[in-house]
N, C-alpha and C positions, 0 to 999 in steps of 0.2 A: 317672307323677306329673305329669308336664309336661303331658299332654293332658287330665289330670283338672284343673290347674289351666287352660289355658285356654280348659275347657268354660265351667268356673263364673266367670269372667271375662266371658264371653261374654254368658251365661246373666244376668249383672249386669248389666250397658249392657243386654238388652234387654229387661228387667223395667224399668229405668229411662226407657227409653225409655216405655214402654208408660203406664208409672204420668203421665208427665210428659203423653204426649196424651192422659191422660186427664181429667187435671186443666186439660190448657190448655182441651181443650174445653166445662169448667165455664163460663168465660169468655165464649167463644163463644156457649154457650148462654144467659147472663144477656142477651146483647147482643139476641139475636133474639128473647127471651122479653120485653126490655124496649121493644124496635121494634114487637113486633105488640098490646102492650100500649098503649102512647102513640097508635097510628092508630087505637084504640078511641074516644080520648076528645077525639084534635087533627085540626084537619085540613091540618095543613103534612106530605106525606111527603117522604122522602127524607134525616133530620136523622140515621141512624143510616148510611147509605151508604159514609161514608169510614170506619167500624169496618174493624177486621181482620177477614179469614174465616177464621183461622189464629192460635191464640196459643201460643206453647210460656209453661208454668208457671214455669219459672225467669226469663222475661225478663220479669215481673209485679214493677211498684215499689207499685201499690197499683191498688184498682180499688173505688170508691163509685161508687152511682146510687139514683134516688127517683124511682119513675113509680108515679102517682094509679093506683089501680084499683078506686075505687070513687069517684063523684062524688057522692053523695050523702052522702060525710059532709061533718062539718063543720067540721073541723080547718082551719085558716087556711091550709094548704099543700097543700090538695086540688087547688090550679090550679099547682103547681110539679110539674116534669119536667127531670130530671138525671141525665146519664150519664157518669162519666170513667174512661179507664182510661190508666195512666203504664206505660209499660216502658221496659225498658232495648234501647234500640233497634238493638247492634249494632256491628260493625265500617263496614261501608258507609253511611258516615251520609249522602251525598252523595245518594242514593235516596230519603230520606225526604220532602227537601222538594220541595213540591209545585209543577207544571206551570205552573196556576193556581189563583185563588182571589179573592175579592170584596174584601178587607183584609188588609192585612201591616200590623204594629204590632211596637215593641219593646217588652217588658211593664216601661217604667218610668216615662217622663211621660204627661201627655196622653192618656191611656187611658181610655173609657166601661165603665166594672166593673160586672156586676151579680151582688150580694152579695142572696144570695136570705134575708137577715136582717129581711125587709121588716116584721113585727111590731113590730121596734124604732128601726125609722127615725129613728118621731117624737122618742125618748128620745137617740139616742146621734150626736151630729156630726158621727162618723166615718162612719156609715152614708149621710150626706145626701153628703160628699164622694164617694164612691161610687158610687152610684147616681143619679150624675148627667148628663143626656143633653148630649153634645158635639157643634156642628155637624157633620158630613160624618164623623163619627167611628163604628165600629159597636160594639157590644153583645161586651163579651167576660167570661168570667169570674175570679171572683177567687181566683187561684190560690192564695195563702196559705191559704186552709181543706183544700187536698193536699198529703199526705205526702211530698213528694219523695225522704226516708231523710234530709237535712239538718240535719234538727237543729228547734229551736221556738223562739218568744221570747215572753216575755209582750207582752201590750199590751191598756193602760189607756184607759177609756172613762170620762166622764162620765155617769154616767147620768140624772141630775137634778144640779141644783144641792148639793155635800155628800155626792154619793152616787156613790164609786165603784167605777167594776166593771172583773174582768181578766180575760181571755180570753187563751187561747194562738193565735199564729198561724205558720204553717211557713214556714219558710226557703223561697226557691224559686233555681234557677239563674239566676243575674247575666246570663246570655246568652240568655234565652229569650225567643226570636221565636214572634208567635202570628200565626197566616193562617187568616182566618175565610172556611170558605167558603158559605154560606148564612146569611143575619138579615132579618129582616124585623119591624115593626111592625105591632101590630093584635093583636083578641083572638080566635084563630081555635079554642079552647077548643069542645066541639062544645054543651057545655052553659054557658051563658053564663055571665061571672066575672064576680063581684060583690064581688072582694076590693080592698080599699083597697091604693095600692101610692105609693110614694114622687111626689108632684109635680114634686118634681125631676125625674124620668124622661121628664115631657113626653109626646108620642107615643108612645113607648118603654115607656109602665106595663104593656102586655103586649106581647109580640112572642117570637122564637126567633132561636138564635144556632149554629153548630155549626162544628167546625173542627178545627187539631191546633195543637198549640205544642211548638218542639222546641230542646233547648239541646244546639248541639255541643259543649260544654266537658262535660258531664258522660252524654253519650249516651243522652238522653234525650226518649219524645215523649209528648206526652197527647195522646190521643184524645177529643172532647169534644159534646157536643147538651146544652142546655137549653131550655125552654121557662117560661114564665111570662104 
């Protein structure tokens, strides 16, 4: 009875096991399905580099991405390219952070955010704070549109004069440092972008940014490339 239970004991851990690489390397595969997608239509490589080669499925806080793969239509976010994946990164958080990198920033003052909401710029004042290009400062993104599991808040937008509008934005961890290691300006789009994008942004209206941001308070790192 005792070796019958721990066959199926056994037998459980490594079905689990199994199940779990299989699913982490769903993960895996969006990332390298979304790299040799994005080197079709940019010509900056190397923005998917610091991904994982390796995900287990349980340590997954969320994971969105949006790469164009067709340029010819016409939808206003045919020149947007997005990749993030958040995990729960672990006992040895001391490994995470990086050797080097181009930019260290702490995600709360002084931050050039780009809030890839560009459609409504014009309309909403929030969006112009945002997307606004700061001296000797680089290009990072606006974490509150990711999941952290934190929890949400609304937040109110003017949309016109009389007219308002609410949106939800996600909590992010108090402690997260972001270190960008690749951004660059210019619209290197292999088929020329003709999309209106914030003034504010300056040089910055198209460019690429990629990186990790990691909060030791809640063991946490995103993994990150966009492009616009």
């Amino acid at each position: 009875m005792k070796i019958r239970l721990f066959i199926t004991i056994v037998l459980i851990i490594t079905f689990s096991s199994c199940i779990d690489k299989m699913l982490g390397e769903r993960y895996v595969q969006i990332i390298k399905t979304s790299q040799r997608t994005i080197e079709k239509w940019y010509e900056v490589d190397g923005l998917f580099n610091h991904f994982p080669k390796s995900v287990s499925s349980k340590s997954v806080v969320q994971m969105q991405y949006s790469i164009p793969g067709n340029m010819t239509d016409k939808e206003w976010n045919r020149y947007i390219a997005d990749c993030y994946l958040i995990l729960n990164a672990g006992d040895n958080d001391e490994t995470l952070y990086p050797d080097s990198f181009l930019y260290k920033t702490d995600y709360k003052e002084n931050n050039f955010i780009i809030d890839f909401a560009f459609k409504f710029y014009t309309q909403l004042d929030t969006l112009k704070v945002r997307n606004f290009a700061l001296p000797n400062i680089y290009p990072i993104p606006y974490f509150e549109s990711f999941d952290f599991g934190l929890g949400d808040v609304e937040e109110k937008y003017w949309y016109e004069p009389g007219v308002e509008m609410v949106s939800n934005k996600y909590n992010i961890p108090e402690d997260l440092e972001v270190f960008v290691f690749k951004a660059g300006h210019g619209d290197y789009w292999k088929v020329k972008c003709d999309i209106m994008r914030p003034e504010t942004l300056g040089q910055w209206k198209n460019g690429y940014s990629s990186g990790v941001a990691i909060s030791k308070n809640h063991n946490m790192i995103v993994y990150w490339m966009m492009a616009w």
